[in-house]
N, C-alpha and C positions, 0 to 999 in steps of 0.2 A: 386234474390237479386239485387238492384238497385247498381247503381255506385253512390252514397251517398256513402249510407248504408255501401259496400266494404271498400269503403275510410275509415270510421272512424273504423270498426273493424281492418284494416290494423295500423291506430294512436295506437287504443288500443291495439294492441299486441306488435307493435313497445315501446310502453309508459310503457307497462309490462317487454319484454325485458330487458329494460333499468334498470329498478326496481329490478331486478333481476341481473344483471351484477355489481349494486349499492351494494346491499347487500352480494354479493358474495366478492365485493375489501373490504369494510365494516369490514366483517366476518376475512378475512386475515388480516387485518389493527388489528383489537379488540379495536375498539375505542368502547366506551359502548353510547356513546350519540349519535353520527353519526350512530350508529347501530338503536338505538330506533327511530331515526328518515326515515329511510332507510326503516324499519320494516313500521311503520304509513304508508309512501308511496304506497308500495307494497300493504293493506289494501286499501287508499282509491281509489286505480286504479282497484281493484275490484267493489269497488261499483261507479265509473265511468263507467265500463263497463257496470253495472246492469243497471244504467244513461238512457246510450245510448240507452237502449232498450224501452224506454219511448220516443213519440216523443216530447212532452212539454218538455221536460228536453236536448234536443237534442243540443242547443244552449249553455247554462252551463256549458252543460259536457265539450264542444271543448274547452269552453273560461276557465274551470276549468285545462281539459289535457293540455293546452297552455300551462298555469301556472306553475303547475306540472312537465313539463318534463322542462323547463327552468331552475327551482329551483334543479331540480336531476340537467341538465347538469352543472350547476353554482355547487352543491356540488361535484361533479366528477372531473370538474378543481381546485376546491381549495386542493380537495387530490393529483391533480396527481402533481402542482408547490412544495403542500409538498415534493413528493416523489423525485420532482428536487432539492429541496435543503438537502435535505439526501444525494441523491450520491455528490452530490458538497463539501458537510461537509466530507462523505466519503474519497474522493477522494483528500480533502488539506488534511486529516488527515495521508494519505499513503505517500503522496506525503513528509509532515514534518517528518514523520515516517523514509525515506529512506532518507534524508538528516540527519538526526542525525545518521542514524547506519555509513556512511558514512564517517561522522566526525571522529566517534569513531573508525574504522578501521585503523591501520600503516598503512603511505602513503609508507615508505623505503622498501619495500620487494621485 
């Protein structure tokens, strides 16, 4: 096995990984769109890898996985700011939570 060769099965499992860690936040999340589209990925990172094993197609596939794992890492950060501004909504939500019971509580006791 040449050290090419290594390298890009190394992309492609690394690019698989990813596709899979996608679809597993995905899965927890149950967004149904982000799901179908999480799903497609996972799909065409198979036949990237099938790609790869064509040398004609060798150049494609890299500039296709480029693509690909960019657009997963871009959809991985717009979930995960989601998930920052859920606990922040959380967290003013507890926070005005425990100044109202506070209010309501007799201060003379």
């Amino acid at each position: 096995m040449t050290q090419e060769l290594s390298n890009i099965v190394f992309l492609s499992l690394f690019y698989w990984g990813l596709s899979v860690l996608m679809l597993r936040i995905i899965i927890h999340e149950r967004r149904q769109r982000l799901y179908l589209i999480s799903v497609g990925y996972l799909v065409l990172s198979v036949g990237v890898g099938q790609a790869i094993a064509m040398k004609w197609l060798l150049a494609a596939s890299l500039i296709f996985m480029v693509i690909s794992m960019s657009l997963t890492l871009w959809i991985l950060l717009k979930q995960s700011r989601q998930c920052i501004r859920d606990l922040k909504t959380m967290h003013e939500e507890e926070k005005h939570a425990e100044h109202s019971q506070k209010e309501e509580t007799p201060h003379g006791k």
